[in-house]
C-alpha positions in Angstrom: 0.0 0.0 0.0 1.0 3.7 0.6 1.3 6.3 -2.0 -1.7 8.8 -2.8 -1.7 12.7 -3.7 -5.1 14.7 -4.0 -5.9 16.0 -7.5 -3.8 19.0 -6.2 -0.2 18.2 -8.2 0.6 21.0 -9.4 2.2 24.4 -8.9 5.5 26.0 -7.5 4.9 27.8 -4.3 3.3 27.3 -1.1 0.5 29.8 -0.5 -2.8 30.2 -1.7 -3.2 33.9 -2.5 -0.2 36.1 -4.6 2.1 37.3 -2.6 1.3 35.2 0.3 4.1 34.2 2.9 5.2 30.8 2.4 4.3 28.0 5.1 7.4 26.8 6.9 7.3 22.4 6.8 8.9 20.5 9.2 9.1 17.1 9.9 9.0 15.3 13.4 8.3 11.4 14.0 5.0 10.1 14.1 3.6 9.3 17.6 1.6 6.1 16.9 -0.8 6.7 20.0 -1.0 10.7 20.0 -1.3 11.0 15.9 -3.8 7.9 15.3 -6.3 10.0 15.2 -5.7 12.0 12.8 -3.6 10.1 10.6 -7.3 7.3 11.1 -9.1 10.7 9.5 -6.8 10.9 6.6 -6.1 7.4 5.5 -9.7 7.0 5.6 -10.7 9.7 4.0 -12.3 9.1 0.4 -9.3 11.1 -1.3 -6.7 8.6 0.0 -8.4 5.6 -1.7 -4.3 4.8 -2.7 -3.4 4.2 0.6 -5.2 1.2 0.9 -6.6 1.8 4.2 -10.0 3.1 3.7 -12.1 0.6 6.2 -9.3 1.1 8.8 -10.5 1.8 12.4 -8.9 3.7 14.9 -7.2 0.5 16.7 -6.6 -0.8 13.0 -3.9 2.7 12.9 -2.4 2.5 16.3 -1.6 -0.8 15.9 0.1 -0.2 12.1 1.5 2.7 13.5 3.1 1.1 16.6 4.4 -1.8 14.4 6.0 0.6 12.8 7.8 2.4 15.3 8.9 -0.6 16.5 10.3 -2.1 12.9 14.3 -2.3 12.9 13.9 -0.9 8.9 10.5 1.4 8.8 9.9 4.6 10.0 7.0 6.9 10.2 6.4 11.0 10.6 4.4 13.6 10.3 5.2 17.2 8.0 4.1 19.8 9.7 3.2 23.7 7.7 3.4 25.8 10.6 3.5 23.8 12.8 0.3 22.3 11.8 -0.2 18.6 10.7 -0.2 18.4 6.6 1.5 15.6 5.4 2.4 12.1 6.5 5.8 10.2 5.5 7.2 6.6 5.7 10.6 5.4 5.1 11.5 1.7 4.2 14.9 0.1 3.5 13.5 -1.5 0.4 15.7 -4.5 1.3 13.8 -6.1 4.0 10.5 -4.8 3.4 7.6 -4.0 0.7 9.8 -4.6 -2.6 11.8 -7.4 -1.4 11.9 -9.7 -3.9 11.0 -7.4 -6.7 13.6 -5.8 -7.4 17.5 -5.8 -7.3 18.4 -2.7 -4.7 21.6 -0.8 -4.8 23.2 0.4 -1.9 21.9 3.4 -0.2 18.2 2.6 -1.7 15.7 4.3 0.5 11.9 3.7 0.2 9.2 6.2 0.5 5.5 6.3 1.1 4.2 9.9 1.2 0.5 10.9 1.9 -0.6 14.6 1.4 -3.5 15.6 4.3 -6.5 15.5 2.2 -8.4 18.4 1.9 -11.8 20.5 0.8 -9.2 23.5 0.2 -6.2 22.8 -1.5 -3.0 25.4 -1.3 -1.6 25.8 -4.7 1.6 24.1 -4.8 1.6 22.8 -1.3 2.0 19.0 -2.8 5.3 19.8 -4.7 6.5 21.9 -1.4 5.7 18.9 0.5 7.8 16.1 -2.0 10.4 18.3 -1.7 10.7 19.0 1.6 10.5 14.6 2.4 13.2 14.5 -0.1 15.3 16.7 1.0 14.7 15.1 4.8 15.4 11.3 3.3 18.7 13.2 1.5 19.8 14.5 4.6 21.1 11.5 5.2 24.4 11.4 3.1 23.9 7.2 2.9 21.1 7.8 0.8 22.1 7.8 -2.8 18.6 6.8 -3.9 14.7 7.4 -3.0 12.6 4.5 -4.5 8.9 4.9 -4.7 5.8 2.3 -6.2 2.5 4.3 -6.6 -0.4 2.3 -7.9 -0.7 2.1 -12.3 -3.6 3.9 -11.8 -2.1 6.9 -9.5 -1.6 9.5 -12.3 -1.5 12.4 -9.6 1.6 10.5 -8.0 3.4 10.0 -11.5 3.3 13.4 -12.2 4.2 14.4 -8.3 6.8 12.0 -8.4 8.3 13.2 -12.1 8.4 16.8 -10.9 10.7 15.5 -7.7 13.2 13.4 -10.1 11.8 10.0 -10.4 11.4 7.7 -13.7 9.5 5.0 -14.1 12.3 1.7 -14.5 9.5 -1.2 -14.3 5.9 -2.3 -13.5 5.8 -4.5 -10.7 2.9 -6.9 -9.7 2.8 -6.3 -5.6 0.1 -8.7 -3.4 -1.7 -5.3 -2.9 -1.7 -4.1 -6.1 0.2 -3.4 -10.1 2.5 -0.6 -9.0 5.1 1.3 -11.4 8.7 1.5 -9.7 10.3 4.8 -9.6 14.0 5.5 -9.1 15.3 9.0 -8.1 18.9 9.0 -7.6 20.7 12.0 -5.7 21.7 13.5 -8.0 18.7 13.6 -10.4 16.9 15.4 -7.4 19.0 18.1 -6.9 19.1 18.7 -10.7 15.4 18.4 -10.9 12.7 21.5 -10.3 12.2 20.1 -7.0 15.9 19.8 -5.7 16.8 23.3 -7.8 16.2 26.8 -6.3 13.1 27.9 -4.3 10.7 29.5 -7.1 10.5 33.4 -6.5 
């Protein structure tokens, strides 16, 4: 499971009105007992039908969430837009979990799953604020040399997401959960790409 975006992929800068001040994003670690319910309203939500957790009760996310926290390669958090809850990350070391098997990794390969806080109101351009700013946290860590994601075939608002922050497509994959494209973004190709590249003025 895991990838979805709203219909909201597009745009350059974070702010729904010209000349609106930015939002700030952060990112902390998710706390599986205090966030659960929130994270319950937005995996459940009818926007985030590419999750793959839309009859999920409450108990159904702590107790993802806390096997999560305590997995030796998975990791969970929450981005934060001034200091409000906006967006929702998971990391993966693609070796031991979710595309073992289906691919052949390369060191420093780093899994993603990245869910934008659906919404009635979407901020222009908040989607490809918030890919960048999980790639640039996943990057932070000079081991990474690449991000690896696998949106559903039919997830056309992640392909295009995912193609603004540096990925290509390198295979179709057949995962228990569903057909999934694999996407490959190495270093490099991020900070060449308009995500990685200067802040839009």
């Amino acid at each position: 499971m895991r990838t979805h975006l709203p219909d909201e992929a597009t745009g350059s800068t974070i702010g729904g009105t010209a000349g609106a001040d930015p939002a700030v994003l952060t990112i902390r670690p998710l706390d599986p007992l205090a966030d659960s319910g929130l994270v319950h309203q937005w995996v459940t939500h009818p926007k985030a039908v590419f999750w793959m957790m839309q009859d999920a009760r409450l108990q159904d996310v702590e107790r993802e969430y806390m096997a999560i926290a305590a997995h030796e390669h998975r990791d969970a958090f929450i981005g934060l837009a001034d200091g409000e809850p906006a967006f929702l990350m998971e990391r993966y070391d693609p070796r031991h979990v979710d595309l073992v098997g289906l691919y052949s990794p390369e060191p420093g390969d780093v899994g993603l799953h990245f869910l934008v806080a659906p919404t009635d109101t979407p901020v222009h351009g908040f989607t490809r604020a918030a890919i960048t700013r999980a790639m640039t946290e996943l990057f932070a860590d000079r081991a990474t040399r690449r991000v690896v994601v696998e949106p559903d075939v039919r997830n056309t608002a992640a392909r295009r997401i995912f193609e603004y922050a540096g990925f290509t497509v390198t295979e179709r994959i057949a995962k228990p959960e569903k057909d999934a494209f694999l996407c490959v973004c190495p270093r490099e190709r991020f900070e060449q790409s308009a995500a990685g590249g200067p802040a839009p003025r």
